[in-house]
Each structure stands twice: as structure tokens, then as C-alpha cells.
N, C-alpha and C positions, 0 to 999 in steps of 0.2 A: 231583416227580416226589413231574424231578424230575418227585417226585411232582408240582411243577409243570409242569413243565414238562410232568409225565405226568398233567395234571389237565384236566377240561373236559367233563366231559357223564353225562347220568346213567346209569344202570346198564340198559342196556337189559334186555327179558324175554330168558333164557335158556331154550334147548330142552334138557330132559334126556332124548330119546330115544338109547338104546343104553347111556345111563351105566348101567354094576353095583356092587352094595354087598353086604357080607359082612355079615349078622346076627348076633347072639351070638342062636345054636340053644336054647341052654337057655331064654334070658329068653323067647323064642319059644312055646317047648313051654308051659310055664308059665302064659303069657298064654291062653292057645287053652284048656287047660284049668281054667284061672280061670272059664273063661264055659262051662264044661261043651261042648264043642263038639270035636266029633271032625276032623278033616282035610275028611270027607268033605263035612260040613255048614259047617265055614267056607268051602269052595271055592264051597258055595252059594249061601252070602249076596253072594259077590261077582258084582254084577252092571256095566252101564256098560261104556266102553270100554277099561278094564283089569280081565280075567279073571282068576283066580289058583285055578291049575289043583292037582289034588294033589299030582304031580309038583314042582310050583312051591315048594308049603309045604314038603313033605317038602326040597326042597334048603335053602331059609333053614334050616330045621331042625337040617338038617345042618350046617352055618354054611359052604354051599357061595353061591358070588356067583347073586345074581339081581337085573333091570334095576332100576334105581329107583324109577320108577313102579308099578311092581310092588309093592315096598319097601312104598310109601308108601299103597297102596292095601291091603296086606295093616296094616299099622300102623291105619288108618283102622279097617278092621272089628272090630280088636283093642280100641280106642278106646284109644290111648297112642300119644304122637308119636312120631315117625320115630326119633327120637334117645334113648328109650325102649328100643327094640332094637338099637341101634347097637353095632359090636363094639369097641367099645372101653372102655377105663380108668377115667378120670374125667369127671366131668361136663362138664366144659370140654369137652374133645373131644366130645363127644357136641351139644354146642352147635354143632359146625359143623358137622355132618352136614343143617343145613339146607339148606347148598347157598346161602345169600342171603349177600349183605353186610351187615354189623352195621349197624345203623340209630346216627344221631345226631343233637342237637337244639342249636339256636341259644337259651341263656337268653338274654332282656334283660339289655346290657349296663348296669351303673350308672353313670349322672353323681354324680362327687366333688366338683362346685361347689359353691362356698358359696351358691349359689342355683340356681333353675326352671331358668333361661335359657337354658343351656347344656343342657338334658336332654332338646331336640331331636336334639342331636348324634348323643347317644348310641341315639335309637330309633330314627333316619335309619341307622346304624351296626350295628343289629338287624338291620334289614329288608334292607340290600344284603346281610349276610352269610347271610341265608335265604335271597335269589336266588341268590347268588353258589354255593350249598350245593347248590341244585337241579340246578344243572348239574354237578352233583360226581359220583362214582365212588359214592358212599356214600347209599342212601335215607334221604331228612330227614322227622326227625318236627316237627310247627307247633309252635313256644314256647308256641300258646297252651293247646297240650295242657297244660301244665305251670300252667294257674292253677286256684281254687277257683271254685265255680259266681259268687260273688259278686265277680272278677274281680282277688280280689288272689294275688300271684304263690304259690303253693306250694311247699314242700320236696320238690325234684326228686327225692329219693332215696324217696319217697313212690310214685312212678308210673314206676320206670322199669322195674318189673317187668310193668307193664301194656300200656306201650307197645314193651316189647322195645327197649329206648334205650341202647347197650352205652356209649356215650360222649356227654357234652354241652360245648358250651363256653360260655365266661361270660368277661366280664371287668368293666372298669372305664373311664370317660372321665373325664379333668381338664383343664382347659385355663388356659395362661396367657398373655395378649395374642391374637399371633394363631397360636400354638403348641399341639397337641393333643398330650396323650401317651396312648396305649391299651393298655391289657394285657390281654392275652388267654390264658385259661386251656384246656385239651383234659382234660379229667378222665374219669377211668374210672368207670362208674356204679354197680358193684357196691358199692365203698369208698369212693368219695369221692374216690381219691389221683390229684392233677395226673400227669400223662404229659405235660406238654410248656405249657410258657408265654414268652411273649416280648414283648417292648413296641416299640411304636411310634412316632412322632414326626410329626405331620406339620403343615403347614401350613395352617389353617382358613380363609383369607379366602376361597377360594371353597368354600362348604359340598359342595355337590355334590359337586365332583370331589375333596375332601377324603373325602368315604363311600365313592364310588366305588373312588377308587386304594387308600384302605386294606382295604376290603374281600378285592378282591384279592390283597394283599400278602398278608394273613392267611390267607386261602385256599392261598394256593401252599404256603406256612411249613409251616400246619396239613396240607396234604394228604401232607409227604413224611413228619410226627410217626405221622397217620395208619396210613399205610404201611407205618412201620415200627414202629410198635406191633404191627398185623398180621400182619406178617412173621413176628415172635417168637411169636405166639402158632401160626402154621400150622408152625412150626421145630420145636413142640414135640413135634407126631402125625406118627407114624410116615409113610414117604414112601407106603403104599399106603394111607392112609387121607385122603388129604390130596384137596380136592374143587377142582374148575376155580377156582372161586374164590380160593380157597389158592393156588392155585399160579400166578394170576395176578398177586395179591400177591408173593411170592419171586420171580420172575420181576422186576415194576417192583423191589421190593428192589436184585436184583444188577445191573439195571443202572444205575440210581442209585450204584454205587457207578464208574462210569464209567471202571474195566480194562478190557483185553480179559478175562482170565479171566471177570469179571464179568459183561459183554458175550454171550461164549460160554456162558454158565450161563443166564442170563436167559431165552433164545432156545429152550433147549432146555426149557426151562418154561412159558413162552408157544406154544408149538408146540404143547404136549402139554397146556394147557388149552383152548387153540382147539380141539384132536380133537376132545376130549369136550362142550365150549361153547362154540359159535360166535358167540354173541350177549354177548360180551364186551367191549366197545368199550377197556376200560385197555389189558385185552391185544391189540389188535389196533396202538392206538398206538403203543404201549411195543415190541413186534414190530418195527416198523417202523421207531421207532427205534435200534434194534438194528442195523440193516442199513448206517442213516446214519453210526452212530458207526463202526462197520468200514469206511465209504471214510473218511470224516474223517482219520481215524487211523491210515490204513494198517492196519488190522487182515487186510486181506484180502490175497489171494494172485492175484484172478481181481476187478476191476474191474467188469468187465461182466456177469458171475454177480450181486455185490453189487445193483448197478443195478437188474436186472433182477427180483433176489425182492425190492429198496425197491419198484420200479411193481407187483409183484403182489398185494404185500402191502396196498398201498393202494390198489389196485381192488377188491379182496374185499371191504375194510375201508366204501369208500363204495359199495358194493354193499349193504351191510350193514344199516349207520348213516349214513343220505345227508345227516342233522341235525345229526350228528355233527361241530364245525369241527377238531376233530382229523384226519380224512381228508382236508381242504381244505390244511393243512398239510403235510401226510406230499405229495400233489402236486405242491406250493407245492416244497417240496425234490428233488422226481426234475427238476422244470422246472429249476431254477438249476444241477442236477447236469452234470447234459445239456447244459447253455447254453441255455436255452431260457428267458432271464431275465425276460424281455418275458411271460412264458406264467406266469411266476409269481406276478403283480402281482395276477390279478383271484381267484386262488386265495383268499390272502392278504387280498384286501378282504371276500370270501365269510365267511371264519373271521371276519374282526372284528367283522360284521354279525351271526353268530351269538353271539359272545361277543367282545363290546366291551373285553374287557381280556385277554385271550388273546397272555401275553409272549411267548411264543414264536411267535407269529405275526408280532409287533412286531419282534422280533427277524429273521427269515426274510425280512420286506420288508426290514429294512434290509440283510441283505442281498444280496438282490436286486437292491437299489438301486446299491449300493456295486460290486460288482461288475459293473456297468452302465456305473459312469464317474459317479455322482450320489455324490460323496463327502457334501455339505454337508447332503444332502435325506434320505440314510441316516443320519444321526447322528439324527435328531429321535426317529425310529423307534427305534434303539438307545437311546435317551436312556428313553422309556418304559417301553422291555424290564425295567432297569433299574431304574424306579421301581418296578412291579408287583411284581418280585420282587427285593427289595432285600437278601436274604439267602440264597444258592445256592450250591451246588456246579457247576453249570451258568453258571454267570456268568459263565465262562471264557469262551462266546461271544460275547454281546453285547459283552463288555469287549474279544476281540480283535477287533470288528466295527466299533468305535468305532474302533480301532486302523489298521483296514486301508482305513478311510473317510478319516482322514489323510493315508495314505499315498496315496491316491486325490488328494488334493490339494497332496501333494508336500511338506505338514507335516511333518517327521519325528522333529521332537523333538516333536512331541503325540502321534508315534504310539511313539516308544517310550515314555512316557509311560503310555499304554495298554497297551502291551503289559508291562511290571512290574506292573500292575494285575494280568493276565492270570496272568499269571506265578507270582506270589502263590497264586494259588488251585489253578492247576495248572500244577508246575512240569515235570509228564511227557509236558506235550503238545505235538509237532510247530511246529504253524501260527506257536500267539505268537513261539516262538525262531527261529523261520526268517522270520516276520516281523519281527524284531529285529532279527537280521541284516543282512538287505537295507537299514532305517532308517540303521543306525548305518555299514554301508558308502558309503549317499549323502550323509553326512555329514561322510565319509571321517574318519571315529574306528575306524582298522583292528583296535585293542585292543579295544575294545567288540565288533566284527566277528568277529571270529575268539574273545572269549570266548563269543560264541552257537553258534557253529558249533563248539564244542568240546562244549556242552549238550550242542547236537543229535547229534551220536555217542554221546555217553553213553545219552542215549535210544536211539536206534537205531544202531552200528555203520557199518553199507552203507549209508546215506542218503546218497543225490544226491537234486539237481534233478530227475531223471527220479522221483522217487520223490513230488512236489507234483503230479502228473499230474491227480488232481481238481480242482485249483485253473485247471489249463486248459484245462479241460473249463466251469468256474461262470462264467469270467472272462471279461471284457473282451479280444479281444486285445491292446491296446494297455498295457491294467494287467498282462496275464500277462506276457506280456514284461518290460516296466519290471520287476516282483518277482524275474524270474528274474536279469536282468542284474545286478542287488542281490544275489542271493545268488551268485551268480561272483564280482562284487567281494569279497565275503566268502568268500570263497578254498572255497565248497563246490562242489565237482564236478559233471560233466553223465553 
């Protein structure tokens, strides 16, 4: 989200019609009489399809709000960037008064072989992670901006004032047998100083889907480091200064941290950047996801409210950005909500055609699948999800999907198996322990049975059976059933 989970398409163009920005008046005045020019005679030079009337300067002046475009057209005449005028503090701040996403670049990553051979790997391993980049949240700058005219590589910190390049990553490839290990660095461009590094492992015999699936992985890791490096830094400006952007960032933030508080905070930030910027795709995802985690989780009070602002949220959304396999997903999940599992499948094949590694697509077929009655056929899917992003806070899903794909075929020691997997990561959520439950009562291990269903009140109090109500709505009839009669034997209530 995650930021992978909250990851997948680039940054579409944004309308800033109606957005307002407060000027610091003085720096204003100032600039206007630098160039000898009265109010009267700057309103004249401005021509084209934003006017800037006297009325207009005189309120900037005043360091009263006027529209952006405005802003930015009065800034033009002035010849000093938008963020020049900007009312605020430090220069930082005044950097994101561009209203864009910080830009980032792919260095070539280095082969550590003791020979050439292996130095494929690693430019095979450039180039997915520049695709992989494009469809990111974040505008990529080419690596090969980053060489000298005679094409050997240059010192990045040389040109990233040039290319406004706020962050790059870089790492290293080594390989031993048919074992690769990859590290990969997120560095801040101003200093130099790492923000976020992690290593990899993977399997080489087949090259391809060796680039492929790491690429990925790095992607998903690097998008929630992203993230939340961003986070921190819109955390820092005050809350009326902070642009769609920012707030679409804090928004995916809290709900990555996957509370409800978190949840309910996200939502109200995502709401409130869509106002103002409608052509935000993170935030329309991440929105949407908002709505999913509230039935999941019982967050909500009103079922069919929930439901109802998932389908609306995701029809604006591929209304929007119809390229976007983010929208194909957020569908993919009102289908399987509804029972309409069969409806969710070509969604889900949609999104993988647009992005071929899109875990959480991976994840939504399988299950689709599973809750279909395909225990054997969902796991493959799960299995992927899994690979792609191999390090999540979100991993709770696919982990209890694997889980509930077991139980699907009446495994039930694989499926509590899965569900401690699950568990592990999130030990405050519902599904796995109530799917524990039901496992270790068809097993009739009544201690194991009744220590889940004791979890489960610790987490929630009032939790019955009637309280899984989503899961009879995704499900199979024949699976809802079998889970519930599981969780009676486990002595929880209807």
C-alpha cells in the first residue's frame, strides 16, 4: 500500500479548477514592485484564459485565498515560481505547493559477479523495474537521464536538481548457483541518506519470471517506504496548507496502518482530496478500499450503506481511469461481496492483463475461487499473491485465503496451519480466529476451539455467527454453512 496493495497506475493529470491558495502579501508586493509595475499595469499584462483582475492582486496581497490557477498565473507574470509566493515557512514546504508528486529514478542496478555473465541479470532487472515504475503512483524520471553525453554512468547527485528527482533507487545483484540475492536502496536526493533498503532472494533458473516476480516485489516493498516517507514529510505543513496530493498520501498512510481509527481517518482525507482533485487514481483506490476493510472487519453498523458507497466509489473511479486495473479490482470485490463470484473472475482477468503482477488481484481471484467451492484452483492464485509481495502487513489475506481454500477441501490441519500464519501478523482480526475455530472444532480439538472463540471476544465482546454476515453473502452456500456449523461446534453463538 499497501502501499501495494495501494500500488498500480500512474498518476493521472489532475484538474486544479476551484482549488485556493493563500500568498504571503508582502513577498507579493515586493515582487510587483521589483519590476516597477503598479497593480494596474500587472492586471494588463495578463492576458489568455486566466485574467487577474485588480481586485484579484489586491486580495493575494492581502494574503487573502485566490483560485490557483490564478496563483500560478499571477506567479508567471511575476517570473518566480508558484512556491516563491507561497505562504509558508520553509523551503520544504513551499516545494509542495506544486501540487505534483515528487518524481523518482531507476539507477542501474550493479552486478557483484566475479564476471560479465551474470550483468544481464541485473539490466534485465533495471528495465522491469522502470516498467514496473510507470505504472506507479509516482512520475519516473529515465536512468538514462542520469549518464554523461559519452554514455558512462554519472554522479546522480550532479542532476537531480535538474530533473527535480526527489528520490532514486539503486542497488546491487550477486548470484550463487541458481540463487540471486538483490538489494535494493530508496535514497533521498538532496543528501544522499538511504530511506529504506531491503534484500531479496530469489530463484534464477528461469530468467524472466526471475525479473519479472522481483521486480514486483520491490515495487510493492518500495511503494508503501514511498509512502510513508511522504506521509512524514506532508505531516510536517500545517493541515491548511497541505495540497490533494498530501492528503492523498496521509490518507493511503492511515489506512495502511489497517485500524478502524485508521480506516475512519484515511476516508476523511481521501474524500477531502477527491473534492478538490478528482483525477487522483491512489486516492480513489485506497477510498475504496476503505469501504472493503469496514465490511471485512465489521467496522460498520449498516452493511448495505458500506456496499453501496464500495459500488459507487468504484464506478466514479472507472469512470475516471477506465486503464486504471485498480477499478477492475475494487468491482472484482463488490462481485464476490454480493455473491456474484462468477462476475468476479473476468474483472480480475481485466486487471492482470493490465498489470501482469497485480497481487492483489491474484489474491481477489483466489478468492473468488475459493469461495466458489475451487479450494485446490484458489491456492495457485494465493500462492502468487504471496510471491509478489513477500513482505506485508496486508498478507493477512492471502495467508487466511490459503487458509479458507483448505478448508474448502476439508484439510483442516493445513488450514489452521494457515491461519497462525495469519495470525502472526494480525492477531486483531476476526476471519483467521473464527476460521480457526470452526478448523479445530472439525477436528474436534474442543481446547483449541474454544481457545479461538475466547480470542474472538477479546476482539469483539457481542460477536456471534450472525456477526460473519459478509462471508454469506461471498460464499458458497454449501461452504457458508459447513463454517458456520464449525463455529457452533466451537461453542460461539447464533
Amino acid at each position: 500500500m499497501c502501499a501495494s496493495a495501494l500500488m498500480g497506475s500512474l498518476m493521472a493529470p489532475s484538474t486544479s479548477r476551484n482549488r485556493t491558495i493563500r500568498l504571503d502579501g508582502e513577498v507579493c508586493i515586493q515582487a510587483r514592485r521589483a519590476l516597477g509595475l503598479s497593480r494596474e499595469t500587472l492586471s494588463a499584462r495578463a492576458t489568455g484564459p486566466h485574467p487577474l483582475s485588480v481586485a484579484t492582486i489586491r486580495r493575494a496581497e492581502a494574503g487573502q485565498s485566490i483560485y490557483l490557477e490564478t496563483a500560478r498565473r499571477l506567479a508567471e507574470i511575476l517570473a518566480l515560481p508558484l512556491s516563491a509566493l507561497a505562504e509558508v515557512g520553509t523551503s520544504a514546504q513551499r516545494e509542495t505547493l506544486d501540487l505534483k508528486p515528487p518524481a523518482v529514478s531507476v539507477l542501474p542496478f550493479r552486478w557483484l559477479g566475479p564476471d560479465a555473465d551474470g550483468s544481464h541479470l541485473a539490466s534485465g532487472l533495471t528495465e522491469d523495474l522502470l516498467v514496473r515504475l510507470s505504472h506507479f503512483w509516482f512520475p519516473v524520471v529515465s536512468p538514462y537521464a542520469f549518464q554523461r553525453h559519452d554514455g558512462a554512468p554519472a554522479d546522480p547527485a550532479q542532476h537531480v536538481a535538474d530533473l527535480k528527482v526527489r528520490y532514486w533507487i539503486d542497488g546491487s545483484v550477486r548470484r550463487s548457483g541458481d540463487v540471486a540475492r538483490v538489494v535494493a536502496h530508496l535514497v533521498q536526493s538532496d543528501d544522499g541518506r538511504i530511506l529504506w533498503t531491503q534484500t531479496f532472494e530469489r530463484d534464477v533458473k528461469d530468467v524472466l519470471k526471475f525479473q519479472e516476480e522481483l521486480a514486483a516485489s520491490i515495487v510493492s516493498e518500495l511503494g508503501s517506504a514511498l509512502i510513508d516517507v511522504e506521509a512524514r514529510r506532508a505531516r510536517e505543513l500545517p493541515e491548511t496548507r497541505q495540497s490533494a496530493w498530501e492528503l492523498s498520501l496521509l490518507g493511503a498512510w492511515h489506512f495502511q496502518r489497517q485500524n478502524k481509527l485508521g480506516n475512519t481517518k484515511a476516508r476523511t482525507l481521501l474524500e477531502e482530496a477527491l473534492r478538490q482533485e478528482p483525477g487522483l487514481p491512489l486516492a480513489w483506490y485506497t477510498l475504496a478500499m476503505t469501504h472493503r476493510l469496514d465490511i471485512i472487519n465489521r467496522w460498520t453498523s449498516n452493511l448495505a450503506d458500506s456496499l453501496r458507497a464500495l459500488h459507487q466509489t468504484g464506478t466514479r473511479y472507472t469512470e475516471l481511469h477506465p486503464r486504471d486495473p485498480g477499478h477492475h479490482v475494487v468491482a472484482a470485490y463488490v462481485h464476490v461481496l454480493i455473491g456474484q463470484r462468477e462476475g468476479a473472475k473476468p474483472r480480475l482477468e481485466e486487471a492482470l492483463s493490465l498489470d501482469p503482477n497485480h497481487s492483489t488481484a491474484y489474491s481477489v481471484l483466489g478468492q473468488a475461487l475459493a469461495f466458489n467451492g475451487h479450494g485446490d484452483e484458489a491456492i495457485e492464485h494465493f500462492e502468487m499473491a504471496l510471491r509478489l509481495r513477500p513482505i506485508s502487513v496486508e498478507n493477512w489475506q492471502p495467508l487466511i485465503g490459503m487458509a479458507l481454500s483448505h478448508f474448502v477441501q476439508e484439510r483442516y490441519e493445513d488450514t489452521l496451519d494457515w491461519t497462525r500464519q495469519a495470525c502472526r501478523i494480525r492477531p486483531d482480526m476476526p476471519i483467521p480466529l473464527a476460521t480457526r475455530a470452526a478448523a479445530f472444532a472439525y477436528l474436534q480439538d474442543h481446547h483449541g476451539a474454544a481457545e479461538a472463540v475466547t480470542e474472538l471476544r477479546k476482539i469483539d465482546p457481542g460477536i456471534t455467527i450472525g456477526s460473519f454476515q459478509a462471508l454469506a453473502r461471498s460464499a458458497s452456500p454449501e461452504l457458508a454453512n459447513r463454517f458456520f456449523n464449525g463455529l457452533r461446534l466451537a461453542g460461539l453463538s447464533d
